[in-house]
C-alpha positions in Angstrom: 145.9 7.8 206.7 146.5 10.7 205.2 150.4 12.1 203.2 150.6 15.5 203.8 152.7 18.2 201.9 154.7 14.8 199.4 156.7 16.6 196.6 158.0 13.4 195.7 155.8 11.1 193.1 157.8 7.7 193.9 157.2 7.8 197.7 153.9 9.0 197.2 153.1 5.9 195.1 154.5 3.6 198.0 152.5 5.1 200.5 148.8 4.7 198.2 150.0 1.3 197.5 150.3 0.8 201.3 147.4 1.2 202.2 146.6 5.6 202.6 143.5 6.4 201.7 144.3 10.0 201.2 147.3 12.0 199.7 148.6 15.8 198.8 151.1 16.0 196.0 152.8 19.4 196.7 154.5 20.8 193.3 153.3 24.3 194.1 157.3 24.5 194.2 157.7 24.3 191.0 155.9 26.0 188.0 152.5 26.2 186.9 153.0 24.0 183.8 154.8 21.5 185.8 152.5 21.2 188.8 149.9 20.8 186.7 151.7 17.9 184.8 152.8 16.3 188.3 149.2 16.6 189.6 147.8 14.8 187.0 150.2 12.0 187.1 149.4 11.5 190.4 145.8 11.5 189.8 145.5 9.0 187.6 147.6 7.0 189.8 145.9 7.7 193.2 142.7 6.9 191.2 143.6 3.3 190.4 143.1 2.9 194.2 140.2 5.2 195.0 142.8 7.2 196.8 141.6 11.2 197.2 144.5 13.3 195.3 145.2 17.2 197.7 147.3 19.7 195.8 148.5 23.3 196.2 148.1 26.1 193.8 150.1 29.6 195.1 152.9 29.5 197.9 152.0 29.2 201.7 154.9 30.8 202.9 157.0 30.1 206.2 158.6 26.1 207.3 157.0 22.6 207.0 158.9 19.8 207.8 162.2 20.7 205.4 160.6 23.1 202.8 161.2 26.3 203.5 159.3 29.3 201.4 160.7 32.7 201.9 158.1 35.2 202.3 159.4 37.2 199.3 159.0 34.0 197.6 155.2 33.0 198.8 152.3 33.8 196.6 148.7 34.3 196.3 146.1 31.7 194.6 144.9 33.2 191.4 141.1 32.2 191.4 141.2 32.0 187.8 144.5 29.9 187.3 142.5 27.5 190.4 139.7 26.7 188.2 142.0 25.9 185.2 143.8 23.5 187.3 141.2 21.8 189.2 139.8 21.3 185.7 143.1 20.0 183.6 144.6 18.2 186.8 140.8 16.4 188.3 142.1 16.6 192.1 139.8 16.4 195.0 140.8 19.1 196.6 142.6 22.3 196.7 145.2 23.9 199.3 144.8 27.8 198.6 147.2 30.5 199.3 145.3 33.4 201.1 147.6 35.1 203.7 148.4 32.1 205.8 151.9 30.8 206.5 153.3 27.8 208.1 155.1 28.1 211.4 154.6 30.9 214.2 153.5 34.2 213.4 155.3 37.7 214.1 152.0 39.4 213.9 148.4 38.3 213.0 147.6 37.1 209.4 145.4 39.6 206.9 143.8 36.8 205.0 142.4 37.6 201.4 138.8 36.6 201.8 137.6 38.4 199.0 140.2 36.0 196.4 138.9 33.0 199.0 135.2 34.2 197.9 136.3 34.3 194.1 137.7 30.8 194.3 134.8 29.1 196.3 132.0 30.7 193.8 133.5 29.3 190.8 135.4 26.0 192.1 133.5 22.8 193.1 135.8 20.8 195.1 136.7 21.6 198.6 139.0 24.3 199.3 141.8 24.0 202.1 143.6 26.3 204.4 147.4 25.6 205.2 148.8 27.3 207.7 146.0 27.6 210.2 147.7 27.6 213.3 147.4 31.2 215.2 144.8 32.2 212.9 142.3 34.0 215.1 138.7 32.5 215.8 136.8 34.6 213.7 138.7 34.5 210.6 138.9 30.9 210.9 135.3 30.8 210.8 134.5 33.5 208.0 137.0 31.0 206.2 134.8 27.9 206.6 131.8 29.9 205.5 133.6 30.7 202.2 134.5 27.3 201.2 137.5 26.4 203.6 136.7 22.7 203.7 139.9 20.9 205.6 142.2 23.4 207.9 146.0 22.4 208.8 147.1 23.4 212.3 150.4 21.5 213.1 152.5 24.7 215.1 149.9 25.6 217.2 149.8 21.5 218.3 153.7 21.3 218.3 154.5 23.9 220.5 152.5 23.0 223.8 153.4 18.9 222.8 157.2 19.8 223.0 157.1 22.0 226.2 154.6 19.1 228.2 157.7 16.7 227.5 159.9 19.4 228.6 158.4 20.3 231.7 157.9 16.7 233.0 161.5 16.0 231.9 162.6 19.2 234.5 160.4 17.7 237.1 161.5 14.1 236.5 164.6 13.9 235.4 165.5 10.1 235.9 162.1 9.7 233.9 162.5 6.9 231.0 158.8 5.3 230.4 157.4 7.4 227.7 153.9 5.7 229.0 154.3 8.5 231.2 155.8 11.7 229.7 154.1 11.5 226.8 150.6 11.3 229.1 150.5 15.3 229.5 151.7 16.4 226.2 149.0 13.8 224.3 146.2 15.8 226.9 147.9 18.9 226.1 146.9 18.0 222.5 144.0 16.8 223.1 142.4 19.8 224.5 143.5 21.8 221.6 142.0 19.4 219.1 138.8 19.5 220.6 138.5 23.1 220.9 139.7 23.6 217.2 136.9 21.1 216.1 134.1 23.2 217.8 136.2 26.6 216.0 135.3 25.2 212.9 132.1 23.8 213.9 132.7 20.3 212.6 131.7 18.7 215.9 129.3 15.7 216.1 129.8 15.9 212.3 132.5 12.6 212.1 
């Protein structure tokens, strides 16, 4: 299992001492100083369990469950600032602010590969991408090939989930066995998942 997007160290401690293998303390809220120092906490924590630590340097604008960041309050990744907190904090991994935003896009993202380059030439861990979802094919790509190691696509899943269920709902309205209406929305999914996987070429790779 894997705690996505946790700003909150207590609940994050539960979940590693229940049993999730993999976590993402998300302070990128708060200043750099402080993130750092909340990082490492965690760290040192997750690492008691051999639990893999995510955090998020820069602002991915746009909604996630109930954090909201304004796009005049988003901000991109400084390459520099990454390496000094991959080295001070010790995470596994890095969510990197490039362009992305979470939620549905007015018009397609310019993503910053050039700062993306930067970052993968002088960090060592793997680099991820928030925000993923209507990012076109070919940038999704040229992402991968610069270091983009785990890519988050939750809107692009969401969306077609939600209207399955609302479509079966319209054509069965007495409907109450979720065995069923949640049948075409899971395929719905499915299909999507499996054509992201070969985007990023990670198939046969598991």
């Amino acid at each position: 299992l894997h705690l996505d997007h946790c700003s909150n160290v207590g609940f994050l401690q539960e979940c590693i001492m229940a049993g999730y293998k993999s976590v993402m303390i998300d302070a990128s809220l708060e200043d750099y100083e402080d993130n750092i120092k909340i990082t490492q906490e965690v760290v040192k924590f997750a690492k008691k369990y051999n639990v893999s630590v995510e955090a998020e340097l820069g602002r991915v604008g746009g909604v996630e469950d109930d954090r909201v960041v304004d796009e005049k309050d988003a901000y991109l990744t400084d390459p520099a600032m990454a390496l000094e907190f991959v080295e001070k904090t010790g995470v596994d991994s890095l969510a990197v602010a490039i362009g992305t935003a979470h939620g549905v896009y007015e018009f397609e993202p310019e993503l910053d590969f050039n700062r993306l380059a930067k970052m993968d030439e002088i960090i060592d861990i793997p680099l991820v991408l928030h925000g993923a979802s209507g990012v076109s094919e070919k940038d999704i790509q040229k992402a991968v090939s610069l270091g983009i190691c785990k890519i988050n696509i939750s809107t692009e899943l969401k969306i077609p989930f939600s209207r399955e269920i609302k479509k079966y709902f319209d054509e069965n309205p007495m409907a109450s066995d979720p065995r069923k209406y949640f049948t075409p929305a899971k395929d719905v999914v499915k299909s999507i998942v499996i054509d992201k996987i070969k985007i990023c070429r990670s198939n046969n790779k598991a």
